[in-house]
N, C-alpha and C positions, 0 to 999 in steps of 0.2 A: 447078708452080705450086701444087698442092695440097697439096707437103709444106710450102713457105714457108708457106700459110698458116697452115697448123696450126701451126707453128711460132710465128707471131706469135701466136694467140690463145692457145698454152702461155705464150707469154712475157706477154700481158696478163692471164690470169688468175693466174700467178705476182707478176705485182706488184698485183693484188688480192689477193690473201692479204697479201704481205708488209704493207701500207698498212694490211688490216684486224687484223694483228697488230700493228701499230706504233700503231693507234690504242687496241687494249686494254692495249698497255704502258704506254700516257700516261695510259689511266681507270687500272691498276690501280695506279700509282705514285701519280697524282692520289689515288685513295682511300685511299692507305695514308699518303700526308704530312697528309691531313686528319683521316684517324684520329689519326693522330700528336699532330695539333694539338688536335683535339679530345682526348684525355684526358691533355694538357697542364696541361689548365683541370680544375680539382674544380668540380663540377656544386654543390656547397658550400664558400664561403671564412667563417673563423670570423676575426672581427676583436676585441679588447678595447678596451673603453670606453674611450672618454678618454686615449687614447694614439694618438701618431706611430706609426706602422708602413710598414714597403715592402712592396711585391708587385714582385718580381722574376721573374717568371714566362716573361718571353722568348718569347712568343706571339704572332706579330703580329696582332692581332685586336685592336678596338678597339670601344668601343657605350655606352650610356648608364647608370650608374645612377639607379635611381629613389628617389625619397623624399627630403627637405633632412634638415639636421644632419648632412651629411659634407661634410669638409673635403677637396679632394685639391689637390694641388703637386704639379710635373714640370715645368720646365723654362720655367713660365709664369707663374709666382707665384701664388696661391691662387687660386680657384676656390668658388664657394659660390651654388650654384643649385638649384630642384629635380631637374631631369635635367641628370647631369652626365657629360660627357665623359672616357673613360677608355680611356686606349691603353696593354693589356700590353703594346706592343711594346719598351717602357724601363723605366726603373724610375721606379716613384710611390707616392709617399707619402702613406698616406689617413688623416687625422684625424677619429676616430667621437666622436659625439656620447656620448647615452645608449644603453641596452642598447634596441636595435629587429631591425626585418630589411628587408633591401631586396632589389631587383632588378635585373640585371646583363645586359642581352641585347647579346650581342657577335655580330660580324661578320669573319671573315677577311680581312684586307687592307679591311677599313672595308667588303665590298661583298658575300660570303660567309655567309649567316646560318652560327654554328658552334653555339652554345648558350645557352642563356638558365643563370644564375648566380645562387642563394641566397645573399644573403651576410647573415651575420646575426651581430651587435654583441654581444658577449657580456661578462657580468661577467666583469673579472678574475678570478682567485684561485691560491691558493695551496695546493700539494697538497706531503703530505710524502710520496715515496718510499719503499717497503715496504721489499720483500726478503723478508719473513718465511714463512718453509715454514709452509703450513699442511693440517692435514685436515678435509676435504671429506666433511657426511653431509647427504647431501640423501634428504626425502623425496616420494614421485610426488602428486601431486592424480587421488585413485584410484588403479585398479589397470593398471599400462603391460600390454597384451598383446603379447612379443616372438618370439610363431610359434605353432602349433597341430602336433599328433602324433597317432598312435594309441594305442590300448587295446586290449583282449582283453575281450571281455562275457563275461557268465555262457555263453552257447551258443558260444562259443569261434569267434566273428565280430570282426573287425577294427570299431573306431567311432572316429569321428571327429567329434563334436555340432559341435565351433565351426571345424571348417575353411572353412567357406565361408560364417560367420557374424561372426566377425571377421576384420583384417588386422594384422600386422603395424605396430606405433605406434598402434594406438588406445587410449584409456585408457577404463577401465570403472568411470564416475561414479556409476550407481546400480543395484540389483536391485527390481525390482515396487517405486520409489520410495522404498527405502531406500537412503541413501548406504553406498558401498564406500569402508571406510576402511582398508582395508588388503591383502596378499594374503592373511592368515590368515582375517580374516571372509571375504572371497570364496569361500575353499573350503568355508567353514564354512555359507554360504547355499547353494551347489550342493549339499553332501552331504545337508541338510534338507529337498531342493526335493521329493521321491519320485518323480523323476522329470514332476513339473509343468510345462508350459512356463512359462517366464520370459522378461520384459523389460527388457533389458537398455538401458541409459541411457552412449550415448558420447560421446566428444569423438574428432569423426574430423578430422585438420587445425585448422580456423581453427573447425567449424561440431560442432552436437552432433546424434546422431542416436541414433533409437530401434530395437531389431532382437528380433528373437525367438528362441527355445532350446531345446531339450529336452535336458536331459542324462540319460547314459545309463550303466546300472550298469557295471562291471566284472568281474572276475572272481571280485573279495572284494566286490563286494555293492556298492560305493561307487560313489555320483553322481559322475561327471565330463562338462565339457565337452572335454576334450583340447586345451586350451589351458597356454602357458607363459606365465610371468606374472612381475611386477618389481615392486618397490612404493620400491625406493631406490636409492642409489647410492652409495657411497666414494671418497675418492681421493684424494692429497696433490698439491698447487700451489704458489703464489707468492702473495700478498697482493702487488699493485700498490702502491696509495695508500693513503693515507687525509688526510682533510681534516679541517678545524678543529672541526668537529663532531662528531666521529669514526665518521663512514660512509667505506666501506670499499670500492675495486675489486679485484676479483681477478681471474687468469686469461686476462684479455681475451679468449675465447674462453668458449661455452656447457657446460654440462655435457650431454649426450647419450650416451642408453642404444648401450652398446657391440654390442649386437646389432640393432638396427634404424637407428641413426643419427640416432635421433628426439629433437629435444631435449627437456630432461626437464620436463613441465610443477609447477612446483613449487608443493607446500602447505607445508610449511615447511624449514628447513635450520639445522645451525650448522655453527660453525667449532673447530676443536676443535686443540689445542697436536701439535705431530707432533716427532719427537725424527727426524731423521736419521740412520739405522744403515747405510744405506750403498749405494756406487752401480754402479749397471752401465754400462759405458762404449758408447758407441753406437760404432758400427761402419758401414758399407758395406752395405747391406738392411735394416740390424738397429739398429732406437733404442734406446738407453741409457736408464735410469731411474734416478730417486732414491726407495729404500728409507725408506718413514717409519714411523715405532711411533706408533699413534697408538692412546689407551688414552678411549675411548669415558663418562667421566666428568665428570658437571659439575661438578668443579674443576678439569676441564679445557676447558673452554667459551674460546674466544677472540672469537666473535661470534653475530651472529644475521644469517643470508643470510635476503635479504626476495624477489631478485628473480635468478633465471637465464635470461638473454637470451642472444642471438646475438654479445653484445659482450665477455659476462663476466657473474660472479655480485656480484651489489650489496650491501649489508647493515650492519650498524654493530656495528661493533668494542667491546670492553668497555677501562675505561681501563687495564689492567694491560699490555692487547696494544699502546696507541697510545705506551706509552713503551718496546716493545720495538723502533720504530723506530729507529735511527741517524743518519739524514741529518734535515737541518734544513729547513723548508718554501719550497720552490722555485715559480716560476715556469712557467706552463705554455709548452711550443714547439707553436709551431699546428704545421700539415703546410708551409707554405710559407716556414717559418722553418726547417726541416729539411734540414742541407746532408750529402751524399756527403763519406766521410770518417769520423775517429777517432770515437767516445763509449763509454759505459759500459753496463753493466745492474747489477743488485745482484742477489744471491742467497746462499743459503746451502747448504753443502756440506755441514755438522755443526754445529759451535757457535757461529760466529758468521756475519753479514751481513757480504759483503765486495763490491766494485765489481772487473770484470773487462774489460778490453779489448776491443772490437768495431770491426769498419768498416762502417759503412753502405753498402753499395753500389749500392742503387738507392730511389727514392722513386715509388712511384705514386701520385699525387695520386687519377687516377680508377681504381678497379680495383673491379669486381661484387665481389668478396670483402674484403669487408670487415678482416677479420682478417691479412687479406696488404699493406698498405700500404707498410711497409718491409723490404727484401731487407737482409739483414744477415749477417757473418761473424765468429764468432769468434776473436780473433789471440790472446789471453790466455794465453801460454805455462803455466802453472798450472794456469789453468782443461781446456784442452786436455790436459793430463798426466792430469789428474784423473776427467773424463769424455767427454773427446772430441769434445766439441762440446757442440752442445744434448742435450739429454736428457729424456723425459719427468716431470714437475714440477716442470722449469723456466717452466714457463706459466703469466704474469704479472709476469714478471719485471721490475724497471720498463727503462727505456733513457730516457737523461740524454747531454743534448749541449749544451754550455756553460752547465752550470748551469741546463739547462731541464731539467721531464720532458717527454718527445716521446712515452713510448709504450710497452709491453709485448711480451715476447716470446709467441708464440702457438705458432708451428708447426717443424719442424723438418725437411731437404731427406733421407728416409730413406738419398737414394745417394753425399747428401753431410752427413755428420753435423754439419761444422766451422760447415755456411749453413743459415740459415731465414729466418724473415717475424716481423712486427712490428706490432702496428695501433696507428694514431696514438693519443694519449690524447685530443684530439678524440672520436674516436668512442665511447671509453668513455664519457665525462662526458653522451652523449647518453641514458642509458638514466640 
């Protein structure tokens, strides 16, 4: 009798486990279709004025916008209310007023809160497609600090003044309230200091802070803090756009000092003409590059970069550069106008701008990384012969999908050279 029971209570707690493992496979399937759903929807939908547009989105999720001056139709004929009913479960066609912003809070299956939704009315316009290789000289707002080392003093002791006084990515704004404008005065205030303490003026992150110093001689008699230090940056890309004004995207991605990973806080920059001398093919671990001769002269000036963000470098072009563009001023493709399948990019290999074949093969509407939006692959038999894929300074390249621009190329897949990523021209246009 005592083995039966045991027996049943093995057999009842085995279908407890089973029940409580059946019930975390329904939450984790459950959480993983809602995730699903949820970054279905971009947490921001950009609409242009004054135009019919669909949202195809295939979400079943449904809720109200806010604000009047939207028109939407789906299957019921027009609709013009302040809170207005809107089911991505089909497709609807939303006619925008003037350029405003509204509110969008949706609900899965009408009953599910999923997310509340920016959607915000934007001036049309019309961006002409780059292509154009260009070089990149940006300089830091002060002095970037990227690590600290030792020295040898005069008594033949190891020093280290700024190891535990700076970090890695802080910039060094000012000395005892003199601004650092460069790495050369910097050294040139340590070596004068005689060993004085000093007040050092940073920018750490988002916030500025004040820290104290002594530096200390070396072996030949010279002031150091034993700190490494950056004050600029080079480098050859893609000019995206440029618009009727002739302000300029580039790169769709930041400039960031290549030893800290810090983006580069800039005080000013240009754009300067790069002649293409030649390329390294990427490979399987190993990225390819495009070789640029870029000869550091203002007559060879192509713009003036005003702003380097997390999106890209901003600036405005001089008019010699905006008729080295090629294609003619196009239409922007939002991110939900953006279908899987054929488009282009343009770039230049050596002498001229040419368009080369891509598939897009995946769209992230919502993705934290901004600059990864679209997964994309090279097919461009030519292009592939030539460099292998993407390659570094190809970033910015524009990506054009029926006559729209949708986007730039950013990043490239190191184990697969052929695939990389794309961030919508939406988000460039936001900086």
């Amino acid at each position: 009798m005592e083995r039966v029971r045991l027996c049943l209570e093995r057999k009842l707690l085995y279908k407890k486990i089973l029940y409580l493992l059946l019930v975390l496979g329904i939450l984790a399937l459950s959480g993983s279709l809602y995730y699903a759903m949820w970054s279905s929807v971009p947490s921001t939908i950009m609409l242009k004025a004054d135009m019919d547009q669909e949202l195809n989105l295939k979400v079943p999720a449904s809720g109200e916008l806010y604000r009047e001056a939207v028109e939407v139709s789906g299957g019921n004929g027009n609709i013009r209310t302040q809170h207005i009913y809107v089911n991505l479960g089909k497709k609807v066609t939303v006619k925008t007023g003037h350029v405003d912003q509204y509110k969008m809070n949706l609900k899965l299956f009408g009953v599910i809160p999923l997310k509340e939704v920016d959607v915000q009315v934007i001036q049309d316009k019309k961006l002409q497609p780059a292509g154009i290789p260009i070089g990149i000289y940006v300089k830091t707002k002060g002095v970037l600090v990227v690590g600290s080392g030792e020295f040898e003093g005069e008594d033949g002791r190891k020093y280290s003044p700024g190891k535990y006084i700076f970090q890695a990515g802080d910039y060094i704004l000012e000395i005892n309230d003199e601004e650092v404008t460069s790495k050369k005065r910097l050294m040139e205030m340590i070596s004068h200091s005689e060993g004085q303490e000093m007040v050092f003026k940073l920018q750490r992150g988002e916030g500025e802070i004040e820290v104290k110093g002594k530096p200390e001689q070396n072996k030949n008699g010279e002031y150091k803090m034993g700190i490494w230090v950056r004050d600029n940056a080079q480098g050859v890309g893609t000019m995206t756009y440029i618009d009727e004004q002739g302000n300029f995207g580039a790169l769709g991605h930041g400039i960031n000092d290549m030893d800290t990973s810090t983006l580069m806080s800039l005080e000013k920059g240009t754009l300067y003409h790069t002649e293409i001398i030649g390329i390294t093919r990427g490979s399987i671990g190993s990225p390819g590059e495009l070789t640029g001769f870029i000869e550091y002269d203002d007559n060879n000036i192509m713009g003036e970069i005003r702003a380097n963000t997390l999106r890209g470098i901003f600036g405005v072009c001089t008019q010699e550069t905006q008729q080295q563009a090629v294609c003619d001023y196009m239409q922007l493709g939002l991110k939900q106008e953006i279908k899987k399948g054929p488009a282009k990019i343009l770039c230049s290999l050596g002498d001229t701008i040419q368009s080369y074949d891509i598939e897009i093969t995946d769209i992230n509407l919502e993705n934290d990384n901004i600059n990864r939006g679209i997964v994309l692959e090279i097919t461009d038999p030519k292009l592939l012969a030539a460099t292998g894929g993407i390659v570094q300074g190809m970033s910015g390249s524009p990506i054009i999908q029926d006559e729209k621009l949708i986007g730039a190329v950013t990043h490239v897949l190191v184990q697969n050279p052929t695939r990389g990523y794309g961030i919508f021209i939406e988000e460039m246009l936001e900086d």
